[in-house]
N, C-alpha and C positions, 0 to 999 in steps of 0.2 A: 246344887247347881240350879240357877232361875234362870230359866230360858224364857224370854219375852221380847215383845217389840220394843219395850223401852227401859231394859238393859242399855247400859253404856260399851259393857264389854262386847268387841266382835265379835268374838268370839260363843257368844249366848245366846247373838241375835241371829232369832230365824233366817231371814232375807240373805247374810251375810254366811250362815251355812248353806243355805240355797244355790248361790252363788257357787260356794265352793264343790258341792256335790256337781251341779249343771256343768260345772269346770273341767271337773275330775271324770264324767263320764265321756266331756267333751275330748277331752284329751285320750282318753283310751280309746274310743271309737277311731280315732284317727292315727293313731300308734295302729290299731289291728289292719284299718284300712292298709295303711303303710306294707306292715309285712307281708299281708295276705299280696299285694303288688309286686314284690320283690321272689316272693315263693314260687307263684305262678305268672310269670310274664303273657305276654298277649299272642305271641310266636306270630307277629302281623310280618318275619320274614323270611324267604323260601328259601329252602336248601338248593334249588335248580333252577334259580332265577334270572340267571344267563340264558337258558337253555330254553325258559319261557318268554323272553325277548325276544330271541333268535325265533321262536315260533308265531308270535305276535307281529313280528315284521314281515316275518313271511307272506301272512296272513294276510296283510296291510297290500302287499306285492298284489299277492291274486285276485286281491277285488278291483285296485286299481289297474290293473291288466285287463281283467275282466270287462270294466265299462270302458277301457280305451278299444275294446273291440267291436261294440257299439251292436252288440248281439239283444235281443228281447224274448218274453219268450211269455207263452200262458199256460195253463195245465185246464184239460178241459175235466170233470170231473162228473159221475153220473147224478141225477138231480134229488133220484132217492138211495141214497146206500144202507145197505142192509147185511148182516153177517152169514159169511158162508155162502154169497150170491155172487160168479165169476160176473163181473162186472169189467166194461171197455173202458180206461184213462187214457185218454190224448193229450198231446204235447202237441204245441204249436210254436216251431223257435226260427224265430226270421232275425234278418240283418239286417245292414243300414238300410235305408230305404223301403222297409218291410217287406225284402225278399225271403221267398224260404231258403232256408240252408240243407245242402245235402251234409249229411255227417259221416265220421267214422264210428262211432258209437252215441247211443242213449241211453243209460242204467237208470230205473227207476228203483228207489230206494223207498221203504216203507218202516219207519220208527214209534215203533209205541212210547211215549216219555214213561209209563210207569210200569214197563216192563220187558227189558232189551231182548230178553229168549225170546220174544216175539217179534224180534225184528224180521223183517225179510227185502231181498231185492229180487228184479225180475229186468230182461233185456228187454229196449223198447224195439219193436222193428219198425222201419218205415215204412205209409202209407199214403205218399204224397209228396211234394215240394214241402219240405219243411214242416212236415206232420208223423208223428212217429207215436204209435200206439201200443197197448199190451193190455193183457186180460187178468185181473188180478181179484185175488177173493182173501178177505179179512175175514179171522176166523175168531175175531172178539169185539163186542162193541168198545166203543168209547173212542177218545181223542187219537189221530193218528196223524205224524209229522210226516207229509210228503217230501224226498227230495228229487228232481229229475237233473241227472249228471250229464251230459252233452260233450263230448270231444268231438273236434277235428283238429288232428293233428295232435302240436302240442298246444290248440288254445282247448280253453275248457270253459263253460257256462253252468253255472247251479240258479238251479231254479227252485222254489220254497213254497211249502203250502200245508195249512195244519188242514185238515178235516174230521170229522164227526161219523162214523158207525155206527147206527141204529141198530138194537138189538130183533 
């Protein structure tokens, strides 16, 4: 067998094996591509996907209720936090016209993102037209999600705030 560039037969010539091999792996890679697609699908669909609609609109409900109440609010927070130190959080939640609001409750909720046993909540009491306060002491440093919960009646207000725990 003379295998060279200037063989006539295609079968001798390099290029033309070249071809065939670059072919031949091309086509397998995408044969494997193939089945490995068909073996393991993307699962991009929920088994409770109704059920997370239904909860998504809900959703969609409470915030648009929520600014049709025309409620605002701030969270006043200490300027150095530190762990293990009871520390004073204010909430300041007025109404239209930035009146303060008397409430029927204020829960102040405390979420670690990287670790939920350390969640905790605390009842805010009021202290004022539309200022309601509590004493609260974080007993880890690092990132902590603020949430303050606000009722009167059946309207309700969440107010949001990440903060930082110095160790």
């Amino acid at each position: 067998m003379n295998i060279s560039q200037e063989n006539s037969q295609a079968l001798k010539n390099p290029w033309v094996l070249g071809m065939l091999v670059f072919l031949l792996v091309f086509l397998s890679a995408n044969a494997l591509f193939i089945y490995l697609a068909f073996k393991s699908p993307p699962n991009l669909v929920l088994e409770d996907f109704y059920e997370k609609g239904q909860a998504y609109a809900k959703t969609e409900e409470e915030i648009a209720k929520e600014k049709n109440l025309g409620w605002s609010g701030i969270l006043l927070t200490p300027s150095a936090t530190r762990v293990n130190q009871t520390q004073t959080y204010e909430a300041l939640i007025t109404g239209q016209n930035s009146a303060g609001l008397m409430l029927d409750s204020v829960k102040f909720f405390a979420y670690r993102p990287s670790d939920k046993r350390q969640d905790f909540s605390a009842d805010m009491q009021p202290s004022g037209h539309g200022s309601f306060i509590t004493d609260v002491s974080f007993n880890l440093p690092g990132s902590w999600d603020i949430i303050i919960e606000a009722r009167r009646g059946d309207d309700k207000y969440v107010l949001t705030r990440r903060i930082q725990i110095n160790p």
